[in-house]
C-alpha positions in Angstrom: 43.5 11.8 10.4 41.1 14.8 10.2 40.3 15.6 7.1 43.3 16.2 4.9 45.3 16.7 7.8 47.6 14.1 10.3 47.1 15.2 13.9 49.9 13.6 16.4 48.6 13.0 19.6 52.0 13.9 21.4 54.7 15.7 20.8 57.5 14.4 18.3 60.8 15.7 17.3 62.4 14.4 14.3 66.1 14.6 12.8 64.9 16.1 9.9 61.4 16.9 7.7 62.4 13.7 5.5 61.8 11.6 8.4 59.0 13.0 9.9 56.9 13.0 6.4 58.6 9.3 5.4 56.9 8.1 8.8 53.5 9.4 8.1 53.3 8.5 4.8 55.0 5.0 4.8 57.8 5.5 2.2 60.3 7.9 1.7 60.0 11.3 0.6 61.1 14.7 0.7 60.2 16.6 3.3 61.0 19.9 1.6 58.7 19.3 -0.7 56.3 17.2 1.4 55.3 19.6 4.1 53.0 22.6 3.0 51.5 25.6 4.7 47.9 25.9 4.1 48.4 28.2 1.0 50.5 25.5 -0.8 54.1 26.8 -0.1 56.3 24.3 0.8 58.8 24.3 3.9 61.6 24.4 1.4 59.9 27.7 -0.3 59.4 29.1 3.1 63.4 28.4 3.9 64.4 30.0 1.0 63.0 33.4 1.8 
């Protein structure tokens, strides 16, 4: 961690953004809503446009 921020140290693809936020944060969540750009979007705001 750095900061606020998770940093991977490889590469990582993931069947969806559920799983990829569920694994860093250790329960499930919605990765929609989970992932954010800097500005405080979310991935599921940024899909929508």
């Amino acid at each position: 961690m750095q900061g606020n921020y998770y940093i991977s140290q490889e590469n990582i693809t993931f069947s969806s953004p559920s799983t990829a936020s569920s694994l860093l944060i250790e329960r499930s969540s919605n990765g929609l809503i989970a992932w954010k750009l800097t500005n405080g979007e979310t991935l599921k705001e940024v899909l929508n446009k």
